[in-house]
N, C-alpha and C positions, 0 to 999 in steps of 0.2 A: 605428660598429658594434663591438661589442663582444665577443672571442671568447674565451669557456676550452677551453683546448687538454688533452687527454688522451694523455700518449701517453709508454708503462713507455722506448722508446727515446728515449732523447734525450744529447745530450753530456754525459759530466761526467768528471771530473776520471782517473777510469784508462785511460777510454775516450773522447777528442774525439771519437772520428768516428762512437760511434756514433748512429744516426739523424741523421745531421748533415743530412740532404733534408729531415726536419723542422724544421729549425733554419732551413734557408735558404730552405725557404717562408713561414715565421713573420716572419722577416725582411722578406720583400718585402711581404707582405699588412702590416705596419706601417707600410713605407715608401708604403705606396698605402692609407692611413690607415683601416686596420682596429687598434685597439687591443688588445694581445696577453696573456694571463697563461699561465702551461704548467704543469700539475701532472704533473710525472715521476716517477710508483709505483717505489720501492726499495722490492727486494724483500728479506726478511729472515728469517731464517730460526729456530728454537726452537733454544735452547741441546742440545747441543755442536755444530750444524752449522757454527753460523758461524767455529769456530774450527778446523775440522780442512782444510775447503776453501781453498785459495786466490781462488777467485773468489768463495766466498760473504766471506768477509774482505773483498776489495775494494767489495763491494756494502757493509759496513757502514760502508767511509769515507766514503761519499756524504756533501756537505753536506744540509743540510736545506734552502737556504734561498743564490740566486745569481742574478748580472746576466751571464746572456751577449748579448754585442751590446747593451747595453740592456733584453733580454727577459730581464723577472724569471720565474724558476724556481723549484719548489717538488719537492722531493724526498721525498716523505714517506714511511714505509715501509707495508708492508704484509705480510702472512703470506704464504710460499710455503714447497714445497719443491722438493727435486733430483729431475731426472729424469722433471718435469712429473706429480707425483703428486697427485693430486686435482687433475686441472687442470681439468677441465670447472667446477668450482667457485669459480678464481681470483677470475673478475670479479667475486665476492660479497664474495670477501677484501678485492679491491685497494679496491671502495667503504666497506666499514667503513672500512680504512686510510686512507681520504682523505677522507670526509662533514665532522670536525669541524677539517678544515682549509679545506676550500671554505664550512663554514657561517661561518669567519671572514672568509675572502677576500671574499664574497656581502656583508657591510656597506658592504663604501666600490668594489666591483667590482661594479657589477648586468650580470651578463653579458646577451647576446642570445639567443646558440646556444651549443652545447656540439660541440666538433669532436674525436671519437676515432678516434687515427689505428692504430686495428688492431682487430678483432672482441674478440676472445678474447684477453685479460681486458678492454682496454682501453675498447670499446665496451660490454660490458655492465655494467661501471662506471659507463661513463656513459649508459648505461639508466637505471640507477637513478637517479642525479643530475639525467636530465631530468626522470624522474617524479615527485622530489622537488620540482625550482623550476619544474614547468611550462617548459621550456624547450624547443625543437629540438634532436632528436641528428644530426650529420654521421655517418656513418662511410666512412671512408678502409680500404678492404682492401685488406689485403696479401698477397704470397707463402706467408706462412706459413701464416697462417689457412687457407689452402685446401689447400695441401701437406704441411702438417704436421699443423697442430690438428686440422683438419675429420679427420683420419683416423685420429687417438689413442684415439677410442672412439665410439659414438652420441651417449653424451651429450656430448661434445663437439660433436658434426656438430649434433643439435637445440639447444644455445646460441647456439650460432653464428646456426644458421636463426632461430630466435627473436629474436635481437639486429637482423638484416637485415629482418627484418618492420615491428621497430618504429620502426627507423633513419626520419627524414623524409626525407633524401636520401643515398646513395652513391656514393662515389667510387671509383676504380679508376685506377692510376699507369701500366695500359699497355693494350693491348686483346685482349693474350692472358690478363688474368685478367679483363678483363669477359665475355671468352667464356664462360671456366672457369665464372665465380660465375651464371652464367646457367644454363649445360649443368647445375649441382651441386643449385645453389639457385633457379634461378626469376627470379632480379634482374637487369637490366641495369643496374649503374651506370655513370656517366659518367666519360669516359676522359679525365684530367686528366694529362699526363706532367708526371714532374720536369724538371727546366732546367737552365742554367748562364747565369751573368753575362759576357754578352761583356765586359766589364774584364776579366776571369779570361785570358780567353784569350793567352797568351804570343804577342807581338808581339816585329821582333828577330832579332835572328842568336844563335842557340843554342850553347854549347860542346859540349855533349852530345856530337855524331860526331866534333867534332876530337878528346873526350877517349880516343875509340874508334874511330880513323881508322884507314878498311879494315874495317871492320867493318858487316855490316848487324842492324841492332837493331830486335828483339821486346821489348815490354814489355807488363807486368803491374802495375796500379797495386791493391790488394787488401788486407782481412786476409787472414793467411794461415791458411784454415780451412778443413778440407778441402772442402765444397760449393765453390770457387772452383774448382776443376779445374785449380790449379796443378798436380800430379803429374801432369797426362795433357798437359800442354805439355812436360815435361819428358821426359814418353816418348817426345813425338812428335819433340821436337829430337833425340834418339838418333838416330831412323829416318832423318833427314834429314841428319847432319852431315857425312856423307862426300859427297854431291850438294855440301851449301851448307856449306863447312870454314869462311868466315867469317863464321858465327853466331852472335851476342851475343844473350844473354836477359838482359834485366835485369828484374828485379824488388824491385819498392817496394811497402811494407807489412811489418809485423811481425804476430805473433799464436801461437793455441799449439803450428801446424804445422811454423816455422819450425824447427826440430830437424830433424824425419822429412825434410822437404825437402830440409832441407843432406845429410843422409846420403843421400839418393834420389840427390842430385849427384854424390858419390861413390861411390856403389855404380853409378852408370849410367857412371862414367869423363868426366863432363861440367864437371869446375873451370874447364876453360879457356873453357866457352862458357856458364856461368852465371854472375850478379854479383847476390848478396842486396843491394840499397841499404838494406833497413832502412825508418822511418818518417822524414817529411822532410815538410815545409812544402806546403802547396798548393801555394803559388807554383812551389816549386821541383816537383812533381811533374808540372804542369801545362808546362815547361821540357822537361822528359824527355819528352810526349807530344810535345811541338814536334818535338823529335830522333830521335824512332823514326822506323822505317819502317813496323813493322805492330803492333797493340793487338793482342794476344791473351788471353780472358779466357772461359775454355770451362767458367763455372758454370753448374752444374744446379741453382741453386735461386736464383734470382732474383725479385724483384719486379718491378722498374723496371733498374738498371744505370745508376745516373750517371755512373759512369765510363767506361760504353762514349759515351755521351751529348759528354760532353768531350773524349775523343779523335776524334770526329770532327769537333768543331767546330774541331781543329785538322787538320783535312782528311786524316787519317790511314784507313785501311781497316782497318774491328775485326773480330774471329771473335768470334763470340757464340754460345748453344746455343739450338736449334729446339726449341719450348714453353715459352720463358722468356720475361722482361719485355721484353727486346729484339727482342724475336721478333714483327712488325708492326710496330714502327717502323725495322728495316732491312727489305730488301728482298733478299732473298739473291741474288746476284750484280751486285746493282746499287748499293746503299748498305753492302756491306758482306758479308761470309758467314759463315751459318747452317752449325751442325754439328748430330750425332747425338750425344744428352746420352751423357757418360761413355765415347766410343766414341773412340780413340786414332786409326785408322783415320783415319776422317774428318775430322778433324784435319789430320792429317800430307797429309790431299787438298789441303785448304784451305788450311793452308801453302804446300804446295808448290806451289799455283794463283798464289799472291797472288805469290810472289817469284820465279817464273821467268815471269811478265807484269808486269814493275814499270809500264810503263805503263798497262794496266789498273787495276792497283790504286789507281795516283794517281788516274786517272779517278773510281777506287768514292770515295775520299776527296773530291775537290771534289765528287761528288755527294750526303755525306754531308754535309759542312759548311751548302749549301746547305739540306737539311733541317732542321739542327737551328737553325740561326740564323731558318727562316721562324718553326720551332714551338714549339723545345724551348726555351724561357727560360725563370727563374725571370718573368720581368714579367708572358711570359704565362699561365703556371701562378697566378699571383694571381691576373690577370683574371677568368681562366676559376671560379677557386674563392670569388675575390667575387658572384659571377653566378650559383653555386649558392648561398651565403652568401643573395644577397638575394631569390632567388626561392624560398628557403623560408619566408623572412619573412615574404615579401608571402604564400603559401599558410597559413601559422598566423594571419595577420591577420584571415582571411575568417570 
């Protein structure tokens, strides 16, 4: 089976991680012999923009043209601008941008399906390109689509609905947005969560608490952009440090927030109980979830949450926010607890539940490990999306 992959999120060179869920689905669907190509739209923008931005700059280093893992990539550009202007318009752009590179690929690549892992641009991009080769569109929704895009203008909202009509089948990364796109748009797509690779999971005696011994440690594994709800753990650790004086927050990730943060630390009088680690190795940040005691990651705009996903498969108890991707796959007080998005309060509840019942909370953690190692893997996130893969086949074969 043969799949081209769509999708403007994908790793490259200034940004690894981002869409890396797509990178490491693309992976196992390989390794469980689905054959892979990814066209990942750079975006680009009309002279002087590219040169006054810093991020628009970084988008024109993009190669054209890379082996991650083995899975060839293809970056080709396409018209956009800042600030999502014309955006209901994208996925017209991003298909010019990309038609006379797939009509190259399409010689010696006769794909099956066509799998776009986001509505807007990315699935109506490849609208077009299904109606071009006759092919099946997947589409993969996500957080944004429905939290952002869908709400940027009508014409937005009616793309989107239009894209989701003509899609053969859709998918959904949790089952608070198959609710959403149901209550919004009418669709119930199928709930496929992201995973983790049990190898991944740090096995082992950890340094992490000797290096911070006497110390009970909160972590944060994240960019650091404001939707992650860094600043409101940072509020909540204030409220709490005179209860819990030996309170480490460490936090891993880099990105544009890191600034306002570091000064959040210091204007809150918090050096001695924050540690920025910066950006670090999987390996090694999956080490640091081994050594915490509690995940804390109180974003309000979520998809999926891999990384709530991996700290619990190291049996740790996560705080997630209630209407987000996490939200149905914990169980709030039993696999983990659900807060009130952007609410400090509730929080600092939640906190202070989990660390003056430490045995409870280990419990919520062996109950959350349990979970994710029945459901949440990559092996079976392929399964499950080869079995949409082939039962659209078998439906266009008819």
């Amino acid at each position: 089976m043969k799949i081209l992959h769509i999708s403007h999120l994908y790793p490259r060179p200034y940004d690894p991680l981002l869409g890396i869920a797509m990178h490491e689905q693309i992976k196992t669907l390989e390794k469980q012999g689905c054959i892979n190509k990814v066209i990942s739209p750079s975006a680009w923008a009309p002279f002087p923009i590219k040169h006054l931005s810093p991020k628009w700059k970084a988008y024109s280093k993009v190669p054209t043209h890379a082996y991650l893992d083995d899975i060839e990539v293809y970056y080709p550009r396409y018209i956009s601008f800042p600030k999502a202007l014309l955006f209901a318009s994208s996925g017209n752009r991003m298909y010019h941008g990309i038609r006379g590179l797939i009509q190259k690929i399409a010689r010696d690549f006769q794909f099956d399906l066509i799998h776009a892992h986001m509505a807007l641009p990315d699935g109506y991009a490849g609208m077009l390109v299904s109606k071009q080769y006759q092919k099946p569109l997947i589409i993969t929704f996500q957080a944004t689509d429905i939290d952002i895009t869908a709400n940027r203008s009508d014409e937005c909202f009616d793309t989107i609905k239009k894209v989701l009509s003509y899609a053969n089948n859709i998918i959904s990364p949790s089952p608070r947005l198959t609710r959403t796109v149901k209550a919004k748009f009418g669709f119930e797509p199928a709930v496929i969560g992201y995973g983790i690779y049990i190898s991944d999971i740090f096995v082992g005696a950890t340094e992490i608490p000797k290096r911070h011994e006497g110390k009970r440690l909160l972590l944060s594994v994240s960019r650091l952009i404001s939707t992650k709800g860094i600043d409101l753990n940072l509020l909540a650790i204030k409220k709490l440090i005179n209860k819990y004086e030996n309170l480490l927050y460490l936090v891993i990730g880099d990105g544009p927030e890191r600034n306002a943060l570091e000064r959040l630390v210091s204007s809150l009088n918090l050096n001695t109980h924050v540690k920025f680690i910066g950006q670090v190795s999987h390996s090694k940040a999956m080490e640091y979830m081994a050594g915490c005691e509690i995940f804390t990651m109180p974003s309000w705009q979520e998809t999926f949450g891999l990384v709530y996903i991996e700290a619990m498969a190291h049996a740790k108890p996560i705080i997630g926010v209630r209407g987000q991707g996490v939200d149905g796959i914990v169980e709030h007080g039993k696999t983990g607890m659900l807060v009130k998005p952007r609410d400090v309060d509730s929080l600092v509840e939640a906190l202070d539940f989990l660390l003056s019942h430490p045995e409870e909370a280990k419990a919520m953690g062996e109950r959350g490990r349990k979970l994710v190692l029945e459901n949440y893997t990559w092996e079976k996130n392929a399964e499950k999306t080869i079995a949409v893969y082939e039962e659209v086949l078998r439906s266009a074969s008819r």
